[in-house]
Each structure stands twice: as structure tokens, then as C-alpha cells.
C-alpha positions in Angstrom: 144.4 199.0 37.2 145.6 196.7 34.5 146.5 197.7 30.7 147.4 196.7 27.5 148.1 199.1 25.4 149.2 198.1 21.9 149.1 201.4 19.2 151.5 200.4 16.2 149.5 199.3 12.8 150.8 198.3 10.1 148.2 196.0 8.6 144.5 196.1 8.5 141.7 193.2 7.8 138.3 193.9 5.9 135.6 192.3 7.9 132.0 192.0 6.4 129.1 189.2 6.7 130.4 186.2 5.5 133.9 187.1 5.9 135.9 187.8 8.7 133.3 188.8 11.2 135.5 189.1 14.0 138.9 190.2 14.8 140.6 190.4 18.1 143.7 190.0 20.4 143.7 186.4 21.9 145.7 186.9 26.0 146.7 184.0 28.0 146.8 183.9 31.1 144.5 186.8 32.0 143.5 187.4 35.4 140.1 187.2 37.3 139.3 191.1 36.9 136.4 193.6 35.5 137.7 194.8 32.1 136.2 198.4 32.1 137.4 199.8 28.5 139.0 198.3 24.9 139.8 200.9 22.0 140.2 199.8 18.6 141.5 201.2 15.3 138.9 201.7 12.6 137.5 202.6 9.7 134.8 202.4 7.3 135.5 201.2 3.8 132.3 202.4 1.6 129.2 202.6 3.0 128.3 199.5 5.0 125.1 199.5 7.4 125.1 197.7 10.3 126.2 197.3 14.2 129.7 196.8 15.4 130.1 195.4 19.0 133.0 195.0 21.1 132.9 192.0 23.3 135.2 189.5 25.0 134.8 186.0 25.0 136.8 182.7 26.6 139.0 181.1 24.3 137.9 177.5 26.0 134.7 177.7 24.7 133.9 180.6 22.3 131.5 181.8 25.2 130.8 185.8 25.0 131.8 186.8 28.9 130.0 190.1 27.8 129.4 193.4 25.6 132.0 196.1 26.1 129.7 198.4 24.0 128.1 199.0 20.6 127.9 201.7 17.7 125.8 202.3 14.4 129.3 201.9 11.6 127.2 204.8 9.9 129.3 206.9 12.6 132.1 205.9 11.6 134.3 207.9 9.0 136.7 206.5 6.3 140.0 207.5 8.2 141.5 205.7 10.8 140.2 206.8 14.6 140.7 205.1 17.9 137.0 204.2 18.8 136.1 203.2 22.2 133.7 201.3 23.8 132.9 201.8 27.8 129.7 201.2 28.2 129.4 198.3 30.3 132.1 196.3 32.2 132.4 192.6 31.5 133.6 190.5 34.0 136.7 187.8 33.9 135.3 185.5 36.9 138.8 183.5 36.8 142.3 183.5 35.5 141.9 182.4 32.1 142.6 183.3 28.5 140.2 185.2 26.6 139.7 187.3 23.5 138.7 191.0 23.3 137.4 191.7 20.2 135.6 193.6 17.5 132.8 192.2 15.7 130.6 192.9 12.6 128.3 190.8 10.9 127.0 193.4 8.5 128.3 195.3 5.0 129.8 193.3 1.9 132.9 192.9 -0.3 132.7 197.2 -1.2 131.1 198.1 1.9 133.3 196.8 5.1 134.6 197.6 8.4 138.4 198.5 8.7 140.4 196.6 11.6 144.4 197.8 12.5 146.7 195.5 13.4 150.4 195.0 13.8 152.5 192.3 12.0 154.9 191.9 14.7 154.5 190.2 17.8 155.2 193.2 20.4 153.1 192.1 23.0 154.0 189.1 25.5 150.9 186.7 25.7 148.9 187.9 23.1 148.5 187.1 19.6 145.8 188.9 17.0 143.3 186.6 16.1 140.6 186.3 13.5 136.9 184.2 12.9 134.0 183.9 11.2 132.4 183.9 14.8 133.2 180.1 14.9 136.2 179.4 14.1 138.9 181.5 15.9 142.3 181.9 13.7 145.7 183.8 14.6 146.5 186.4 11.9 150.1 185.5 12.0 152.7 183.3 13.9 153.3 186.5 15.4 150.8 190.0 15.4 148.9 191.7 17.5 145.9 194.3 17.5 145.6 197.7 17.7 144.4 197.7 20.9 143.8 199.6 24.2 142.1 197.5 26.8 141.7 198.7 30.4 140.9 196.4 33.8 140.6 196.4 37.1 141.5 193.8 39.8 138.8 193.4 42.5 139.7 193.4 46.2 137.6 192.1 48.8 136.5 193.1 52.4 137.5 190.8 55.2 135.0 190.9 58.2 136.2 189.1 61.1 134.0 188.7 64.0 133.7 187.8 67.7 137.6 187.7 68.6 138.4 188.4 72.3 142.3 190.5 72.4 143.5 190.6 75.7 145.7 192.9 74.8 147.5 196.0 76.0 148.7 198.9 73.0 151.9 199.4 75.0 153.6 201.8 71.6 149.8 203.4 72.2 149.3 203.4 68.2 145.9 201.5 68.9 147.1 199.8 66.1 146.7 196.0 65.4 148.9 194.5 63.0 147.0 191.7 60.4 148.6 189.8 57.6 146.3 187.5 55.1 148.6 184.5 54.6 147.3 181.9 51.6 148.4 178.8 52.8 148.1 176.7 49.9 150.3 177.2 46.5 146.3 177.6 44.9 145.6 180.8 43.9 142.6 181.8 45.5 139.9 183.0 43.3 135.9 182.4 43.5 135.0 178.6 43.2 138.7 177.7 44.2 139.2 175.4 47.0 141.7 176.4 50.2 142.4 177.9 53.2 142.9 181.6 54.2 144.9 182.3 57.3 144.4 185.7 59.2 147.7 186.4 61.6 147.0 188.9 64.0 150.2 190.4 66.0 149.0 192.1 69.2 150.6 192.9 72.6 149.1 191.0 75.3 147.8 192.4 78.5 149.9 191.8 81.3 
């Protein structure tokens, strides 16, 4: 399990329909995971109608990798809450950087969605961005959301088949000892060329 956990605010952003209709934390170098869970710090501001989604998208292109979750901002109240969104996992397919973020296309000027953030750079590989959905802009030099986000790394199942062991289990353990051994400086992740080496140590039969 993977976290970033970022809870100091000290600054917050007003985001309505042709304003700021995103807000987010930008991460380099993020690993090829299943993000299961972001929290983020809001608030209402008026009475603004509309839905706010949580998604995370690929800073390369702008893509959306997926939908975290959704709510109706009518739910919302006008004091700061931690509001979380778990619906549905998105998928990181690779190691790249990304953006999790909050985003609201609805409200106005008197009737907005609140957004904490921190004006200090606290966390190492992150900055707090902001965008009209288009264009993607750090806050600051150096800030960061208000943030809890929550991954998972996926392992996978080797399967190897049709190998004949002549061999004897003389510490009777009926134990085989197997290392996975990447043999090229490439970290291996789907669509990434390499080899995998299996090392099996065995006693042989005599």
C-alpha cells in the first residue's frame, strides 16, 4: 500500500465555471499501481449547483486515467470537511507523473467550491497545481494540496511449467528455493521490453 498524505492548509482556491475548474497535486515519478482512494479539503461557498469529480489524469497529455468518484456539491456544507471519494479505482498502467485532482465545472463568482491547500512545499515530488481543464498551472514555486491519496502496487503470479527436478530434499523441508532475477537495468512493467530470469536452487538426486 502506497500513501500520500498531505493534511496542513493554509490557503484555499475558489473554483467555479470559467474559473479555476480544476485543482490538484501534480507527482512525478509515480509508479505503475491502482490508486484506490484521494481525500480532499472542502467546502461550499454560497449555494453553487453542480457535480464535483475526483479524477487523475497524466501530466504528458492531459488524458483523464479515470474517475475516483463523484458527489452532488448540494452535500456539501460551508465548513471545511475531508471528503472522499472511493468509488472506483483508476489505474496507473506505468511509472509516470500524474495529477489527482478535484474538478468542478459548475457555480459562479458567489456560489463556488472551496479547495485547501498548503503554501509550502512539504511534500517531495509533488507540487499543487491549478487549470481551467486545459491548461495546467502550479499554485506556487512551492505548495502542495490538501490531500490524502491511497494506492496499491499490483503483484503478479508466476506459473512455470513442465520442469523436470531430479532432485533429492535431503534437509526434508520439501522446500524449493526460487529467486526472480531482472536481468536488465529496465524496470519491468507492461509493454516494457526484457528478460526475466527464474533461479531455482534444488538439491540434486544422487
Amino acid at each position: 500500500m502506497g500513501e500520500l498524505i498531505q493534511e496542513l492548509q493554509n490557503s484555499e482556491s475558489g473554483m467555479w465555471a470559467g474559473w479555476l475548474e480544476g485543482q490538484g497535486q501534480r507527482i512525478v515519478n509515480f509508479p505503475k499501481s491502482i490508486i484506490t482512494s484521494v481525500s480532499f479539503y472542502l467546502h461550499k461557498h454560497g449555494s453553487p449547483t453542480g457535480i464535483v469529480y475526483a479524477r487523475v489524469r497524466a501530466v504528458s497529455d492531459n488524458s483523464i486515467l479515470g474517475t475516483l468518484g463523484s458527489i452532488d456539491i448540494i452535500t456539501l456544507t460551508t465548513e471545511w470537511q475531508w471528503i472522499t471519494f472511493d468509488s472506483t479505482s483508476v489505474e496507473v498502467p506505468y511509472k509516470q507523473e500524474i495529477r489527482a485532482t478535484i474538478e468542478f465545472s459548475g457555480g459562479s463568482v458567489g456560489n463556488s467550491l472551496r479547495h485547501g491547500w498548503y503554501s509550502l512545499d512539504v511534500c517531495d515530488g509533488a507540487l499543487s497545481s491549478s487549470s481551467d481543464l486545459i491548461t495546467w498551472v502550479d499554485v506556487e514555486p512551492a505548495s502542495d494540496d490538501t490531500i490524502k491519496l491511497y494506492w496499491t502496487v499490483p503483484y503478479y503470479r508466476l506459473n512455470v511449467k513442465g520442469v523436470n527436478l531430479p532432485y533429492e530434499d535431503l534437509d526434508k523441508t520439501k522446500e524449493l528455493h526460487i529467486i526472480l532475477k531482472n536481468l536488465s537495468p529496465t524496470t519491468k512493467y507492461k509493454g516494457v521490453d526484457g528478460a526475466v530470469k527464474v533461479k531455482i536452487d534444488y538439491e540434486p538426486a544422487a
